[in-house]
C-alpha distance (Angstrom), angle and dihedral (degrees) to the residues before:
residue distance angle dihedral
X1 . . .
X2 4.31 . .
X3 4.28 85.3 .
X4 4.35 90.2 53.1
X5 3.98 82.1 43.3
X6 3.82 94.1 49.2
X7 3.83 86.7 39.1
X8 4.26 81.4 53.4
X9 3.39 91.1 50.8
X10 3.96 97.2 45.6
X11 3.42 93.6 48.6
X12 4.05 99.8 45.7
X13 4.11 83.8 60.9
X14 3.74 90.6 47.8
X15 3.59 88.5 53.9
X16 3.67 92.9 44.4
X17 3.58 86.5 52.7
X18 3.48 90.6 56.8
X19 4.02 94.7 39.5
X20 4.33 81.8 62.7
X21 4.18 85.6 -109.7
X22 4.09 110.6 179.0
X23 3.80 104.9 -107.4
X24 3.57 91.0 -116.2
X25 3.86 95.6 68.0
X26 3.88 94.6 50.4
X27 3.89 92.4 96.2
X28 3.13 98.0 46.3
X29 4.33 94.4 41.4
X30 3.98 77.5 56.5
X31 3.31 101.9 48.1
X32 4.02 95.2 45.8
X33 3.85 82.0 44.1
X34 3.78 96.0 50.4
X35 3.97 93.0 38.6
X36 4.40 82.8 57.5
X37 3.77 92.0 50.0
X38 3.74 91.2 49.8
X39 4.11 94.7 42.5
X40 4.15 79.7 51.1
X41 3.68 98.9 44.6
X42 3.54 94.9 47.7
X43 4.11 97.8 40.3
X44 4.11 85.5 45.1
X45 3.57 85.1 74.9
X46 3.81 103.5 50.3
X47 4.05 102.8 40.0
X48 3.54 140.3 11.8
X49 4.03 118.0 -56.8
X50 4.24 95.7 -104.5
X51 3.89 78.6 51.0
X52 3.62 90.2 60.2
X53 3.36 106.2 40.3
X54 4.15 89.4 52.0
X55 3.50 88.3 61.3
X56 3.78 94.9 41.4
X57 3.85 90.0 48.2
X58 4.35 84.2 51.2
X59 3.37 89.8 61.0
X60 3.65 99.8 42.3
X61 3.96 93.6 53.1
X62 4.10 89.3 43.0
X63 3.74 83.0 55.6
X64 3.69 98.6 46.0
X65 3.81 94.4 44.1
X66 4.22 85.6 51.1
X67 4.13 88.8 47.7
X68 3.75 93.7 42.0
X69 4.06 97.1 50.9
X70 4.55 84.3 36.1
X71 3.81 89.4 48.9
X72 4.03 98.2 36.2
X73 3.94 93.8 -129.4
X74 4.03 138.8 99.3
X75 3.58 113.2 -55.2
X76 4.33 82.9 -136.2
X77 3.32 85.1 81.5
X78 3.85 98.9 66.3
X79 3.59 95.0 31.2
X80 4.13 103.3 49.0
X81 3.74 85.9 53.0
X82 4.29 99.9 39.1
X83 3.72 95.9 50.2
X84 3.96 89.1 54.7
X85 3.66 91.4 92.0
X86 4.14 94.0 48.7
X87 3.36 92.9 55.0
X88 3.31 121.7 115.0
X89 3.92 108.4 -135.5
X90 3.89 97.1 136.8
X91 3.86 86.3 59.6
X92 3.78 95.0 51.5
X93 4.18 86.4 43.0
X94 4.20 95.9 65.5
X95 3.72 84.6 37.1
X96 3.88 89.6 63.4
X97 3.79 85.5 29.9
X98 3.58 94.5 60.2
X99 3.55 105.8 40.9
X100 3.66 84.1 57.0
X101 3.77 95.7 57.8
X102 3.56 82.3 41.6
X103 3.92 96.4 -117.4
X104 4.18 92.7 144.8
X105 3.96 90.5 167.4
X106 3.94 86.0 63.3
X107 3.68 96.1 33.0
X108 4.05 92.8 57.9
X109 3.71 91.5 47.1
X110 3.71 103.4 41.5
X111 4.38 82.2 42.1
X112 3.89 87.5 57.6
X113 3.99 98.8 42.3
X114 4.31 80.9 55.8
X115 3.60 94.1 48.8
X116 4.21 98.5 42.8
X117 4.15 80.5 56.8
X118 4.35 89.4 40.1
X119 3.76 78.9 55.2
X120 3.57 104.9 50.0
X121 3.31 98.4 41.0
X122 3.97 83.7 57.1
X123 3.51 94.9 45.0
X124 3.87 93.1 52.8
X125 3.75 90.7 42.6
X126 3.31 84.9 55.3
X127 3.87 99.4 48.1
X128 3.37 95.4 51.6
X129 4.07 102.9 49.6
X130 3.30 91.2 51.2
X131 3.96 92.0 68.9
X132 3.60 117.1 107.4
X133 4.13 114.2 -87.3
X134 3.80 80.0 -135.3
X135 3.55 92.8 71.3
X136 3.52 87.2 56.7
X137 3.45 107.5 52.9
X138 4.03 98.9 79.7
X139 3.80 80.1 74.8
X140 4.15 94.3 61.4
X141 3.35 115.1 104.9
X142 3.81 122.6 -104.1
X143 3.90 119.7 -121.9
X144 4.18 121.3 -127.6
X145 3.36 109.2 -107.4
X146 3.56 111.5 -165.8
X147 3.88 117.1 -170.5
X148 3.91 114.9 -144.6
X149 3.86 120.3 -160.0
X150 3.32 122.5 -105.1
């Protein structure tokens, strides 16, 4: 499970590569992207896969919303490139793929697997930006003040 993490983790910085990210952001875009893939892998086993990737997506927006206010930029940034790993391409792939080859029993249920997981990583999006930037700002980093005698 630590190689598909690591493999999380490379591939959220690729994609923030790609996405024009400021080099500065890429560790934490990989951590917040690694930390999802984790949350997903481990909830994957315990309930249903749009189960998982709710709680995966939670984490990934309460990690975005802790860079963002610890880095002083949009939390956008964190979260466009962390939720690459949740989402759920292969799904949307066979769906194509089979109504292609004409296979519409396959294509309707592989098409509604993708969209329950579209939908909960919306809905947990969702949950967490509506949380008060208050409850965020413990997590802003504190400035040196340095006294001088006088």
């Amino acid at each position: 499970m630590m190689g598909q993490v690591l493999a999380a983790m490379v591939g959220t910085v690729a994609f923030s590569l790609l996405f024009g990210v400021p080099r500065t952001y890429y560790p934490y875009c990989g951590l917040i992207g690694g930390a999802g893939w984790l949350v997903y892998s481990l909830g994957a086993g315990v309930w249903e896969p749009e189960g998982a990737a709710l709680f995966a997506t939670l984490v990934v927006m309460l990690l975005s919303r802790i860079a963002a206010v610890r880095q002083r930029c949009p939390a956008t940034i964190f979260l466009i490139s962390g939720i690459f790993p949740l989402v759920p391409g292969a799904g949307i792939y066979w769906t194509s793929y089979y109504i292609v080859t004409d296979q519409l029993n396959l294509a309707l249920h592989t098409g509604y697997e993708a969209v329950k997981t579209a939908v909960a990583i919306v809905l947990g999006i969702v949950f967490v930006f509506e949380l008060p930037q208050r409850i965020f700002a413990v997590f802003r980093k504190r400035k040196n003040h340095i006294k001088t005698a006088g």
